[in-house]
C-alpha positions as CSV (number, residue, x, y, z in Angstrom):
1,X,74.9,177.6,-90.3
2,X,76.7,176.4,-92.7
3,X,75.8,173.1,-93.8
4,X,78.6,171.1,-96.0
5,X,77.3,168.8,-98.8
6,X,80.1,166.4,-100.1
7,X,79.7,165.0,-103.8
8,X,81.5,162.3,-105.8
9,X,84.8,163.9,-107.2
10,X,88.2,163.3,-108.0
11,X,88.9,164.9,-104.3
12,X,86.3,162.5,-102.5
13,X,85.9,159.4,-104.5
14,X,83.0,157.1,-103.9
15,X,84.3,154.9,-101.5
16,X,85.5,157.9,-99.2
17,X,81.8,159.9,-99.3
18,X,80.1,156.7,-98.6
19,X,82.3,156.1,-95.6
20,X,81.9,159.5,-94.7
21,X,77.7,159.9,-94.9
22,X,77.9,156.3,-93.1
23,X,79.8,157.6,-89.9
24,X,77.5,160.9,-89.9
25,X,74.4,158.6,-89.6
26,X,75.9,156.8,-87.3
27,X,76.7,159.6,-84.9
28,X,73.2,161.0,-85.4
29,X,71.2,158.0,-84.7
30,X,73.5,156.8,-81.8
31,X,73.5,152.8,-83.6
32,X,69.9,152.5,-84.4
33,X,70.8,151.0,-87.3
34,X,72.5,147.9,-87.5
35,X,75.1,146.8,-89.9
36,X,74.8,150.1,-91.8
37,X,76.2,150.7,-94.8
38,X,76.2,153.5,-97.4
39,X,77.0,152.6,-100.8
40,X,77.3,154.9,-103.7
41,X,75.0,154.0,-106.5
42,X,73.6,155.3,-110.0
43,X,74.4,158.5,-109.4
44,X,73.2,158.5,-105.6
45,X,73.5,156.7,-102.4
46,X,72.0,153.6,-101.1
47,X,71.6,152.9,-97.7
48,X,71.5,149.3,-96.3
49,X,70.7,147.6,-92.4
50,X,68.6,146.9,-90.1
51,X,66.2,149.2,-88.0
52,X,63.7,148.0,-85.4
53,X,61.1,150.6,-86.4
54,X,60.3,152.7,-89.5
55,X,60.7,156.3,-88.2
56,X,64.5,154.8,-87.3
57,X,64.9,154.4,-90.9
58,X,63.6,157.3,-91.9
59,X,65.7,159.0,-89.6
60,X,68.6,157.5,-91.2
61,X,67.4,158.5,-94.7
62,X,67.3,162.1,-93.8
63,X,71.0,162.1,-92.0
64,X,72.1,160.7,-95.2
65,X,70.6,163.5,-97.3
66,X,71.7,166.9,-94.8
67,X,75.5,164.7,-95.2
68,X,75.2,165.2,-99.1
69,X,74.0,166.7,-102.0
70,X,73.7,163.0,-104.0
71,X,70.1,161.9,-103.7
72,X,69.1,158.9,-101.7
73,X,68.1,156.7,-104.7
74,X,67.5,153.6,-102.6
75,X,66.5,153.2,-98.7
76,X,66.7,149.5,-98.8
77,X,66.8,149.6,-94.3
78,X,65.1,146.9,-93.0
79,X,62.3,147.1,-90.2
């Protein structure tokens, strides 16, 4: 399978790969996370909402990282 890891470019600035990793998570966990939002940050992503438990949020951290090859540099999810 071939797996496709977007990256910060000129082609798909920040704004665009956050949007895009944020509506991959959301298809995966089916809107187990509230008010999600992906934000591109130090050279990574940041992920931001609300979960009701913690394996949730993991899940949601590892959608992120199969969606990209920019590291997760901050789960800040809320249980």
């Amino acid at each position: 399978m071939n797996v496709r890891h977007p990256a910060v470019s000129v082609r798909n600035p920040p704004a665009e790969l956050a949007a895009e990793v944020e509506a991959r998570v959301r298809r995966q966990l089916g809107g187990r996370v509230s008010d999600l939002r992906v934000v591109v940050r130090g050279g990574g992503l940041a992920l931001q909402g609300r979960a009701r438990t913690q394996h949730t949020r993991q899940l949601a951290q590892h959608a992120a990282m199969e969606a990209t090859a920019l590291p997760i540099v901050a789960n800040e999810i809320r249980v």
